[in-house]
C-alpha positions in Angstrom: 96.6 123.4 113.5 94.2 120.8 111.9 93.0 120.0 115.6 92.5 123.3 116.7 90.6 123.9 113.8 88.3 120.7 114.3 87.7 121.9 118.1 86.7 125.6 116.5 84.5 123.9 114.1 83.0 121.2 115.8 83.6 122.3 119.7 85.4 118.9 120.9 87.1 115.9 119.7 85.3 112.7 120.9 87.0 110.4 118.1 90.3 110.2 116.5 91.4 107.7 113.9 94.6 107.3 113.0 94.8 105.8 109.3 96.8 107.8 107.4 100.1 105.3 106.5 102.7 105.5 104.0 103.3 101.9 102.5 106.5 100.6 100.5 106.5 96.7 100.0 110.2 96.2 99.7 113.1 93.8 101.2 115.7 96.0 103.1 118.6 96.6 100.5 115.7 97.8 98.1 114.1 100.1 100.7 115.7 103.6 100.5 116.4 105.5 103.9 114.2 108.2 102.5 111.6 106.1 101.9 112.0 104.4 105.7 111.9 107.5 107.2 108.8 108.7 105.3 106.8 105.3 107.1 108.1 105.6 110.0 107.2 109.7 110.4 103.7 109.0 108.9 102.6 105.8 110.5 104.6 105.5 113.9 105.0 109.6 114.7 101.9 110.9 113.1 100.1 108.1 115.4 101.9 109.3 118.2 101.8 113.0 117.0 98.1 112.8 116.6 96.3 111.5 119.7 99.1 113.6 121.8 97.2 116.8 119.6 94.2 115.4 120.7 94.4 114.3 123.9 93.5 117.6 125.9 90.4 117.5 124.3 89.5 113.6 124.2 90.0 114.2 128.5 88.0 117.1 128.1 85.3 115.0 126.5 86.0 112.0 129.1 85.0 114.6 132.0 81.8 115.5 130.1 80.4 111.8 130.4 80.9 111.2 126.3 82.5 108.3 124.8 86.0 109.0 123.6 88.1 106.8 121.1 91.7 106.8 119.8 91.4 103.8 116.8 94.4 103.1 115.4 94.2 101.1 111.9 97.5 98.7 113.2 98.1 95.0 112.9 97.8 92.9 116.2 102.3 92.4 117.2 103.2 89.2 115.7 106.8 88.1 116.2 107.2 85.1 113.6 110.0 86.2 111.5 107.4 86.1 108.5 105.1 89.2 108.9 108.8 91.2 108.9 110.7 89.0 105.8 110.5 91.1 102.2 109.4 94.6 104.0 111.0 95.0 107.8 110.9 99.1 107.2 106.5 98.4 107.0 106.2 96.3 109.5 108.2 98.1 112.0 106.4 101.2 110.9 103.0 99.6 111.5 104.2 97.6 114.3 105.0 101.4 116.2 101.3 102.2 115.8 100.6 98.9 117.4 103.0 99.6 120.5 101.2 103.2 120.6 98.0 101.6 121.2 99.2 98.9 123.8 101.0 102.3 125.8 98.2 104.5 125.4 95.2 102.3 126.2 97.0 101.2 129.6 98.2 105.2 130.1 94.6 106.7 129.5 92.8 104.4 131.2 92.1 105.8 134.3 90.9 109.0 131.8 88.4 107.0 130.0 89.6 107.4 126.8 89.9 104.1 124.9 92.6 103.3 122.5 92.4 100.3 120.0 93.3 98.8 116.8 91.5 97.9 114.1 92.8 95.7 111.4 91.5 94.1 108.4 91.2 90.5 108.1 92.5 90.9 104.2 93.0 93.9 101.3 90.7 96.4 101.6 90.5 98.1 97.5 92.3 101.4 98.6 94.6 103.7 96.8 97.8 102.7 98.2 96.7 98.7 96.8 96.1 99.8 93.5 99.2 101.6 93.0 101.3 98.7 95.2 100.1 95.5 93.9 99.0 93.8 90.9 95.7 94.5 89.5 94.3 91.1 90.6 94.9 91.5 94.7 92.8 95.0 93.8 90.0 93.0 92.3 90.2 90.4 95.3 89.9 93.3 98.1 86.9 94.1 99.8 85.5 97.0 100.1 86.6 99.7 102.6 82.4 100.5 104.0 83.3 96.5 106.0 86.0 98.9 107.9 83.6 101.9 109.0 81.5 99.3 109.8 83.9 97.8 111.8 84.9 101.2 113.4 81.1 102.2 113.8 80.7 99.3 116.0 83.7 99.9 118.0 83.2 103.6 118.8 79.9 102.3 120.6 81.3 100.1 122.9 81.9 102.0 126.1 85.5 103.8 126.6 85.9 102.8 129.8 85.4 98.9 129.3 86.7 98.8 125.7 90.6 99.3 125.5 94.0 97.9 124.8 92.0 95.6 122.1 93.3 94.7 118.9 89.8 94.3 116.2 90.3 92.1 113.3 87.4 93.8 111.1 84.6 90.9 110.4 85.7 89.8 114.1 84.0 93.0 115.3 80.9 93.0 113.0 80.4 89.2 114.1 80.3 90.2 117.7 77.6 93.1 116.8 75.6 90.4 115.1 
């Protein structure tokens, strides 16, 4: 329903962002199944859930000549046994929008669309930190503006040419000059 009403509204889809995530720092015996399904249905289904919503109408936008994007905010895959130690439910949760992105880029190719990942390089001061972590990793995060940023300059970069990339945020700005 929410795309249907963005295509009403705004008479297309050129862009989707996926970065709503559900987060719950926690070692497996202390993670409840609840809790485990709730990450995994957010991060790894809504991704999933999302750009197939939107899809018809980023191809529909690909044919038109535009510049379509599917950014996923996902961490580049990492198999060292440390980014999944003290919260496996996360990571695998995060680690399915990743595995969307690597599919998806190589599947809608040949469509234009690109599909990428954006990560940040550290905490960015968001709701989910404040509520998750002590008050001094909040104080240390940067601000979320470095991210749009980082997005902005991704969503210029040509469809076509641009895909199946994983962006570490300052990486991206870097390269913009």
């Amino acid at each position: 329903a929410a795309v249907a009403e963005a295509v009403r509204v705004f008479g297309g889809i050129d862009i989707l962002v996926n970065n709503a995530s559900a987060i719950m720092i926690a070692g497996t015996a202390a993670t409840p199944l609840r809790r485990f399904d709730l990450m995994l249905g957010v991060n790894t289904r809504g991704t999933f859930a999302c750009s197939q919503a939107c899809l018809p109408h980023l191809a529909t936008s690909a044919a038109a000549g535009r510049n379509p994007h599917i950014l996923t905010l996902s961490p580049p895959l990492n198999m060292n046994p440390r980014w999944f130690k003290d919260h496996v439910a996360y990571t695998l949760s995060k680690y399915g929008m990743s595995m969307c992105t690597l599919g998806m880029a190589e599947e809608f190719r040949e469509q234009g669309i690109a599909v990428n990942s954006l990560w940040p390089r550290t905490t960015i001061a968001t709701a989910a930190i404040a509520v998750n972590f002590p008050d001094a990793i909040l104080k240390a995060s940067r601000k979320p503006a470095i991210m749009a940023d980082a997005a902005y300059a991704i969503f210029q970069r040509d469809s076509r040419a641009a895909t199946g990339n994983f962006y570490i945020d300052e990486s991206v700005l870097q390269e913009e000059g």
